[in-house]
C-alpha positions, -999 to +999 in steps of 0.1 A: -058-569+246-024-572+227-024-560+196+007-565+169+016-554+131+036-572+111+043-582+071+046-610+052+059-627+017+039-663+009+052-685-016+044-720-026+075-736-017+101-738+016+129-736-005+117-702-024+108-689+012+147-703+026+164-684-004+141-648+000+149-651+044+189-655+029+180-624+002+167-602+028+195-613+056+220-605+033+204-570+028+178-567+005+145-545+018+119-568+031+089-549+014+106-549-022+111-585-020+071-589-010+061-570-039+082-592-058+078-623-049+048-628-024+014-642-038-003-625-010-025-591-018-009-580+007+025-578-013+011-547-031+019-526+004+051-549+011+033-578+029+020-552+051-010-571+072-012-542+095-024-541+131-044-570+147-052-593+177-044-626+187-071-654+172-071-627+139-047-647+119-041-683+113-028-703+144+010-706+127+011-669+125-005-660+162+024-686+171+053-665+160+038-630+164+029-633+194+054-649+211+086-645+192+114-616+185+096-582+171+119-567+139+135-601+127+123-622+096+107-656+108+100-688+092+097-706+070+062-706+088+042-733+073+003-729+065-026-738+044-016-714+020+020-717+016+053-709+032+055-675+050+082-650+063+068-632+090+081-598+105+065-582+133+070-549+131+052-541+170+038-555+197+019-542+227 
């Protein structure tokens, strides 16, 4: 079964999640601006969600996990909890 890893920042708004993804383009470490911005638990590891399999996550994030780039910052991924980046870290 395919299995991925990946991190995440969640914030309430698509403009705060636009101007992090410009942040962290221009430079800035992806798990420093998780623990300071994302209102995840998960922002205490730097969005880390660890490894998991598809049907594991919400359907938005099994979208871009599992099918898009692995090592670039996607999104502004849209959920019932907020507006994500997404990174995945592997896939295999």
């Amino acid at each position: 079964m395919t299995q991925a890893s990946a991190r995440h920042i969640l914030v309430s708004s698509e403009e705060q999640c636009l101007a992090l993804k410009e942040e962290i383009q221009n430079g800035r470490d992806f798990a420093e601006v998780a623990k300071e911005h994302s209102s995840c638990p998960s922002s205490r590891q730097g969005g880390d969600l660890g490894s998991f399999g598809p049907g594991q996550m919400v359907p938005e994030f099994d979208k871009v996990v599992f099918n898009d780039e692995v090592g670039q910052v996607h999104g502004p991924v849209k959920t019932q909890f907020g507006y994500h980046l997404l990174e995945v870290t592997s896939r295999t």
